[in-house]
C-alpha positions as CSV (number, residue, x, y, z in Angstrom):
1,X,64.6,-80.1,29.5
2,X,66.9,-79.9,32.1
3,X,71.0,-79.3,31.7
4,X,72.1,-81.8,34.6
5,X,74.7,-83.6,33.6
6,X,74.0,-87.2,32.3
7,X,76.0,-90.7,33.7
8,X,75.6,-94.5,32.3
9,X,76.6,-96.7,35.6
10,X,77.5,-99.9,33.7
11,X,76.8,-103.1,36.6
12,X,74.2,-100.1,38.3
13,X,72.2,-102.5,40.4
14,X,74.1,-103.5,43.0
15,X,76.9,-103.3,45.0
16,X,79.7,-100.7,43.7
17,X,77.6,-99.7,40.8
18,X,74.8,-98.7,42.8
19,X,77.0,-96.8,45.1
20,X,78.8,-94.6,42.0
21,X,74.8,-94.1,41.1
22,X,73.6,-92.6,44.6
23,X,76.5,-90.7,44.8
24,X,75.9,-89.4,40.9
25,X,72.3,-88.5,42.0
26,X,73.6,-86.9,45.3
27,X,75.9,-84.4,43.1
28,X,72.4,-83.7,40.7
29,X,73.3,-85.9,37.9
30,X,70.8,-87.9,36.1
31,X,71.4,-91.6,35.6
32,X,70.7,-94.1,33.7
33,X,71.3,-98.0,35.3
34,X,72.4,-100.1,33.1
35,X,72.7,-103.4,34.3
36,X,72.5,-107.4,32.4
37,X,70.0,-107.9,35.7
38,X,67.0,-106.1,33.9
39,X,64.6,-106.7,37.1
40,X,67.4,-105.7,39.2
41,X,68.0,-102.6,37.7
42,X,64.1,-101.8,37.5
43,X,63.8,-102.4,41.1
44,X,67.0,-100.0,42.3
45,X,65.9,-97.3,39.6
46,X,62.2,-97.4,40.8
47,X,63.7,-97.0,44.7
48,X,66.1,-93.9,43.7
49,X,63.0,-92.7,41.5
50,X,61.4,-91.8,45.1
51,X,64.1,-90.1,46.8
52,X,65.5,-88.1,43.7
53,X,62.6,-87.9,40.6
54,X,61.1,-90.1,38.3
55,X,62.8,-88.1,35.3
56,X,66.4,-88.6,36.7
57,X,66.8,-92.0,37.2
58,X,66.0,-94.8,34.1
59,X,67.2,-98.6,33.9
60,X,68.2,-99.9,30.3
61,X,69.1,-103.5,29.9
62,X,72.6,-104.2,28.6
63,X,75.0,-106.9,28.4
64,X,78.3,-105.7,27.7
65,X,79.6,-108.5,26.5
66,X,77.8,-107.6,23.2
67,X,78.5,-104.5,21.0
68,X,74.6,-104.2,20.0
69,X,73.6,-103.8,23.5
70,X,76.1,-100.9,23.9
71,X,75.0,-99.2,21.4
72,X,71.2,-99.4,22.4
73,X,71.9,-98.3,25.8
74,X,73.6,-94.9,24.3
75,X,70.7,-94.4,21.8
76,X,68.2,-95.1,24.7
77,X,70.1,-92.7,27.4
78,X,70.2,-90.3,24.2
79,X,66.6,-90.2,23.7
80,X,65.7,-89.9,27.2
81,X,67.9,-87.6,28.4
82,X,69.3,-86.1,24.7
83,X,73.0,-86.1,26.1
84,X,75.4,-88.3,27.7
85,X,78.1,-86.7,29.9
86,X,79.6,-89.6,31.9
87,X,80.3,-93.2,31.3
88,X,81.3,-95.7,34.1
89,X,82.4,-98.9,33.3
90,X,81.7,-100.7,36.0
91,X,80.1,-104.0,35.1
92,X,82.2,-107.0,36.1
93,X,82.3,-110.8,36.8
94,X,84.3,-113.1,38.8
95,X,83.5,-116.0,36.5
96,X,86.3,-118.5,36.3
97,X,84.9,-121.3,35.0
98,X,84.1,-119.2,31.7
99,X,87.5,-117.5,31.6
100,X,86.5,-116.3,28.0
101,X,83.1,-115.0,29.2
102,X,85.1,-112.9,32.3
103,X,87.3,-111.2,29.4
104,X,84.4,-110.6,27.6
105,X,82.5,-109.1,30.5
106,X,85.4,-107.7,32.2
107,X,87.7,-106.1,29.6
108,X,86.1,-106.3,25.9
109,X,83.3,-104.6,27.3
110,X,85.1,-101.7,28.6
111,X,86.9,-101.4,25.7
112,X,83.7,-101.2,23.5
113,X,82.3,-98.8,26.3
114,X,85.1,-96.5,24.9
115,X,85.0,-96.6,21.8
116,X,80.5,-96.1,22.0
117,X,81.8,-93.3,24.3
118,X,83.9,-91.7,21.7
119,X,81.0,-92.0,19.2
120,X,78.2,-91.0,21.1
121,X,80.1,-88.3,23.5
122,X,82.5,-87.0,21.3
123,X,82.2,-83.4,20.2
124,X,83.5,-84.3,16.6
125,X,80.6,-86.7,16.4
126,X,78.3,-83.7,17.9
127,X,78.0,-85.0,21.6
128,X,79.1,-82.6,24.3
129,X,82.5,-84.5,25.4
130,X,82.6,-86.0,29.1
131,X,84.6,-88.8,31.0
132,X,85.2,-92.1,30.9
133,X,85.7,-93.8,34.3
134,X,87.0,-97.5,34.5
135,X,87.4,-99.5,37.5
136,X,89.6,-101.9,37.8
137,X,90.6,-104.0,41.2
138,X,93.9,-104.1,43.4
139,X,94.3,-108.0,41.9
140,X,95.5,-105.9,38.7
141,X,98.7,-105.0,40.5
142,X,98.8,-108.6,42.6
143,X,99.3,-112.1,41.3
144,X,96.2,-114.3,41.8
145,X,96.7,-118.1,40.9
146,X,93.0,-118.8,42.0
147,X,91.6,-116.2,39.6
148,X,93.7,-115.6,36.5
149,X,91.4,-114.6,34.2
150,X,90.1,-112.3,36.3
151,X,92.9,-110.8,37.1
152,X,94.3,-110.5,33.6
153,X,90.9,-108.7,33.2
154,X,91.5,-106.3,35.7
155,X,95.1,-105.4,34.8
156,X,93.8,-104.9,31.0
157,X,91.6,-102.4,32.4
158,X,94.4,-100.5,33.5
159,X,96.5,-100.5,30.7
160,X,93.2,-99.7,28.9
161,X,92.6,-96.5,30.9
162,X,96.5,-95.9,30.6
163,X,96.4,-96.2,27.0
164,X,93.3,-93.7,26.2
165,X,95.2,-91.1,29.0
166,X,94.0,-88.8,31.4
């Protein structure tokens, strides 16, 4: 079993995500892609799989609009790699013609991302501590009128990440 450091990429398959997860492979960690595209996240994992091993890289379904999901991506990363070092939430919409689903998405699932964080990777619980990385977007700091739930998601992210500290 190997003592490389562990990272859940929340929104993994594309874009940003994907970037965090190359870089997380580049630096030896072992990550797990966790992305509400399932076939998306197959595809990217199998591709890294090549470059950086088969037993380093595994895609888990996860929508993180819902707590249960969560929680089965922690217990899956668990059993396949038996710790959990790092969580990125990075998943994200731009969905405003759902403004409750971009909340959900953008901000509650952060916030759950936390608190499965806490339960899984906290060494009261038995988990070996880690970090917690959030990302936001500049349109947390700027006024948007085209995109207000988005950018009331954003700017709950950072008092989120304010509000658990450094």
């Amino acid at each position: 079993m190997s003592d490389s450091p562990v990272a859940i990429v929340t929104g993994g398959a594309q874009g940003i995500g994907a970037a965090i997860c190359i870089e997380l492979l580049k630096k030896g960690y072992r990550v797990c892609v966790a992305d509400i595209q399932e076939l998306k996240a197959e595809e990217f994992a199998r591709d890294q799989q090549k470059m950086y091993g088969e037993g380093n890289v595994t895609a888990i379904r996860c929508d993180v609009s819902k707590e249960s999901d969560y929680s089965n991506l922690f217990e899956k990363t668990l059993g396949k790699f038996k710790r959990i070092d790092v969580l990125v939430n990075n998943a994200g919409t731009i969905l405003e013609s759902d403004p409750r689903k971009c909340l959900e998405v953008n901000l509650l699932g952060p916030l759950t991302g936390c608190h499965m964080a806490l339960k899984y990777m906290g060494k009261s619980k038995g988990g070996v501590g880690g970090s917690v990385i959030n990302t936001a977007s500049v349109l947390a700091f700027l006024p948007c009128p085209e995109m207000p739930a988005y950018v009331a998601s954003k700017h709950g992210i950072v008092a989120l990440t304010r509000s658990f500290g450094p």
